[in-house]
DSSP file (Angstrom, degrees, kcal/mol; ACC not computed):
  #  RESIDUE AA STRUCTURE BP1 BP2  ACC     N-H-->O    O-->H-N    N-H-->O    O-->H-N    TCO  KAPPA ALPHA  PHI   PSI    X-CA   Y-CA   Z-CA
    1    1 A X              0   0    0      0, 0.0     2,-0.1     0, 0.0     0, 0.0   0.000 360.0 360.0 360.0 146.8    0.0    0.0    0.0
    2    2 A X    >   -     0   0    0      1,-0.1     3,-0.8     2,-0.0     0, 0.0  -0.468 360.0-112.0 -82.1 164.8    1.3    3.4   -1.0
    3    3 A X  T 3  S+     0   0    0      1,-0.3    -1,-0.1    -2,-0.1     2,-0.1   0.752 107.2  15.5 -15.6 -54.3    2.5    5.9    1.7
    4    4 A X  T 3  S-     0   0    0      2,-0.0    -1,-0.3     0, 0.0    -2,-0.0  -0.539  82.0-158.3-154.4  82.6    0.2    7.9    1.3
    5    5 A X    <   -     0   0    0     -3,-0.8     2,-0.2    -2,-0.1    -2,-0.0  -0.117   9.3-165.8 -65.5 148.2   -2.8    6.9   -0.6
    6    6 A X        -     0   0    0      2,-0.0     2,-0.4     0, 0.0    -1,-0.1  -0.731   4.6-153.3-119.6 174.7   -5.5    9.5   -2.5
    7    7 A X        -     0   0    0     -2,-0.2     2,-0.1     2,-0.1     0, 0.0  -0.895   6.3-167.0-132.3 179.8   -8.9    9.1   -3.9
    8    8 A X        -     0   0    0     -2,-0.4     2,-0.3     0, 0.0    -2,-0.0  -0.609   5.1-167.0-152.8  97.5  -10.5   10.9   -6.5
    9    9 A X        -     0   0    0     -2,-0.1    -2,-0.1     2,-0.0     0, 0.0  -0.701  13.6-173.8 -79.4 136.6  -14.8   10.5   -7.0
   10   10 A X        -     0   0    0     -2,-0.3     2,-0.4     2,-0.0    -1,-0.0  -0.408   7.2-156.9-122.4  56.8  -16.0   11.9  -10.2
   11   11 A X        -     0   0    0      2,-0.0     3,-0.0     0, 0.0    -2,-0.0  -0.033   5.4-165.1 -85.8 148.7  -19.4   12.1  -11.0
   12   12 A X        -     0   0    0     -2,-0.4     3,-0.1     1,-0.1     4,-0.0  -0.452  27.6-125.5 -89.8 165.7  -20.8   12.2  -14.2
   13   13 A X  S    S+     0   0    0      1,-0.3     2,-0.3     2,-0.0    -1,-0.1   0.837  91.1   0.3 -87.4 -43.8  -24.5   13.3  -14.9
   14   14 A X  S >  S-     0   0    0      1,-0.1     3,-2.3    -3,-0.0    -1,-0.3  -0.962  78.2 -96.5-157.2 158.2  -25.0   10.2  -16.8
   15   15 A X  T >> S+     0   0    0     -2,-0.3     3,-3.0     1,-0.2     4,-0.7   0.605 113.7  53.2 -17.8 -70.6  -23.6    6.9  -18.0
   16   16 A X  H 3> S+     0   0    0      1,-0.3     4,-0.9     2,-0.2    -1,-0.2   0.504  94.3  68.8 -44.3  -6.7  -22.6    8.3  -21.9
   17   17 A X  H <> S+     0   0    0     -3,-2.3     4,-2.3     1,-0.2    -1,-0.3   0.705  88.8  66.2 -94.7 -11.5  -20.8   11.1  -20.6
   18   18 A X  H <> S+     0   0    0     -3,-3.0     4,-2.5     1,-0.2    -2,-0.2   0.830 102.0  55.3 -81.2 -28.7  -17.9    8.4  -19.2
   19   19 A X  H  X S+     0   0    0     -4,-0.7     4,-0.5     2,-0.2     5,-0.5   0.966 112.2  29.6 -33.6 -69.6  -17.1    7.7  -22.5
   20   20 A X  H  X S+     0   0    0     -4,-0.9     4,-1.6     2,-0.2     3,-0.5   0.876 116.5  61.9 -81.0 -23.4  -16.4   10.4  -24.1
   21   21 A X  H >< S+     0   0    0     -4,-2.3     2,-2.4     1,-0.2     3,-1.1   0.984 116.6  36.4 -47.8 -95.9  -15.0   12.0  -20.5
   22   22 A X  H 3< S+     0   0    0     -4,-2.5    -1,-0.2     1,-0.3    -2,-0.2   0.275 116.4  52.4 -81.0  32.5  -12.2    8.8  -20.6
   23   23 A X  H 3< S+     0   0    0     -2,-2.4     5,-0.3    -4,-0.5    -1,-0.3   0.473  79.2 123.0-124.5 -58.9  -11.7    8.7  -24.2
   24   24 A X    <X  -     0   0    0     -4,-1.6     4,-3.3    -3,-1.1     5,-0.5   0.199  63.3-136.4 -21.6 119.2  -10.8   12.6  -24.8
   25   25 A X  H  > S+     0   0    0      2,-0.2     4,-1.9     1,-0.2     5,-0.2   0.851 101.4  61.8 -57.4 -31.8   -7.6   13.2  -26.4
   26   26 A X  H  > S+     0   0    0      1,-0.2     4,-2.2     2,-0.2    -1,-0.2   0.949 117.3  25.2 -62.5 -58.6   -7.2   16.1  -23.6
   27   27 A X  H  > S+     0   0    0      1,-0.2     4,-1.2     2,-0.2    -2,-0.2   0.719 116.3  60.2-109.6  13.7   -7.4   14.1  -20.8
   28   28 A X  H  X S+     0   0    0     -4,-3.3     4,-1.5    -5,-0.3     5,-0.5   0.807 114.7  40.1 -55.7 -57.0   -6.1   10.9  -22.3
   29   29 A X  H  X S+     0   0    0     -4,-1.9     4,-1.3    -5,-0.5     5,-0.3   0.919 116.5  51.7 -59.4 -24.1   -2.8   13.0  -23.2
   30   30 A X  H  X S+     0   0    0     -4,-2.2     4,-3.7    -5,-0.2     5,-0.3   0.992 107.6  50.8 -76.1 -41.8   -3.2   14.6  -19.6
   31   31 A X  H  X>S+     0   0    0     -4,-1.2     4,-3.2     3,-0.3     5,-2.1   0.967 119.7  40.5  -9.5 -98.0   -3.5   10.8  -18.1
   32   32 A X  H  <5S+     0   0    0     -4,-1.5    -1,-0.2     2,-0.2    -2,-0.2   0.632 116.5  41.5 -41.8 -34.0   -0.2   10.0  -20.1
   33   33 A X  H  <5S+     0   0    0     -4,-1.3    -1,-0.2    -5,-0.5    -2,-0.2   0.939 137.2   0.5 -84.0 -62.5    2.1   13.1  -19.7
   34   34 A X  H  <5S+     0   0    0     -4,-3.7     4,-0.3    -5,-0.3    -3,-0.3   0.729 121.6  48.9-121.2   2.1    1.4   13.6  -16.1
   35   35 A X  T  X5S+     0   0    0     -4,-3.2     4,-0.6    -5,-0.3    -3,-0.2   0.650 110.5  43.1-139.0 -50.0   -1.0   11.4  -14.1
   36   36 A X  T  4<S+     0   0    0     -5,-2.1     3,-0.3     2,-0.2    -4,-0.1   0.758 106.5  62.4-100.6 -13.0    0.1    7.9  -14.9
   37   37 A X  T  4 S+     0   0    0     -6,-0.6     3,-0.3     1,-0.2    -1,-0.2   0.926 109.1  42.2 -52.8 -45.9    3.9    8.7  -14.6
   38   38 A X  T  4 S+     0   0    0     -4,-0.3    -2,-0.2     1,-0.2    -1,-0.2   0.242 120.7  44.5 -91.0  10.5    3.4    9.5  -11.3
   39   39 A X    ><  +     0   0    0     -4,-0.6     3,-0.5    -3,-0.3    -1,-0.2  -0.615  54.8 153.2-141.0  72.6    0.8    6.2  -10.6
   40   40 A X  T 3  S+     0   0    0     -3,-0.3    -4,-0.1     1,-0.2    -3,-0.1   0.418  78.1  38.1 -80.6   9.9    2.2    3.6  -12.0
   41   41 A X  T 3  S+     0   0    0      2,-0.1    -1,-0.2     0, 0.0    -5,-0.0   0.287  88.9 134.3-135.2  12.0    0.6    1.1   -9.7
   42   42 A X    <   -     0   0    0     -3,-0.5     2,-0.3    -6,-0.1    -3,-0.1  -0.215  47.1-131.7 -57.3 154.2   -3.5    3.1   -9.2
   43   43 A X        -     0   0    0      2,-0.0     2,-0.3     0, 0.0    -2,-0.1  -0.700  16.6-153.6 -89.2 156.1   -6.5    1.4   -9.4
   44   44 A X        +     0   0    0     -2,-0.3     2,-0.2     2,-0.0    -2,-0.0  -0.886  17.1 171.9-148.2 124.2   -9.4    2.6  -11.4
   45   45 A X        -     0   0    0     -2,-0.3     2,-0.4     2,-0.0    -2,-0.0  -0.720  17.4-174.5-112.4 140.5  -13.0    2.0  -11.0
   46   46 A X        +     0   0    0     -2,-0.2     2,-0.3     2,-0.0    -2,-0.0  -0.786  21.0 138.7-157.4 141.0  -16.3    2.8  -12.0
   47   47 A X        -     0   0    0     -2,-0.4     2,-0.2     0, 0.0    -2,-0.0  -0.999  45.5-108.9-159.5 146.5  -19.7    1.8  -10.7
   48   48 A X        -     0   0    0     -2,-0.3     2,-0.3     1,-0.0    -2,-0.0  -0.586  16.7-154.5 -95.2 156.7  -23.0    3.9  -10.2
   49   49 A X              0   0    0     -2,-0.2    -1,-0.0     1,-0.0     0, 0.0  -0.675 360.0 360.0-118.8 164.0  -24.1    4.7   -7.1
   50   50 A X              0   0    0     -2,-0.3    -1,-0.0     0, 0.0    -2,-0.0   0.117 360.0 360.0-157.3 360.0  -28.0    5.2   -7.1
């Protein structure tokens, strides 16, 4: 477990928008450049809450 673990909840107004939200060349390149350099080992989840 890391040192110092984070979370991050994101919610979307509905299901279709998670698509195109983790698919975007913006935050796919943001992902790659800075986010997953520095979390090589994160989990990522995604499940509705109701």
């Amino acid at each position: 477990m890391p040192a110092n673990p984070r979370a991050w909840l994101i919610r979307f107004t509905h299901e279709a928008v998670i698509d195109h939200y983790r698919d975007h060349p913006a935050h796919v390149a943001f992902a790659d450049q800075h986010f997953r350099p520095l979390a090589p080992d994160r989990l990522t989840t995604d499940y509705r809450l109701e």
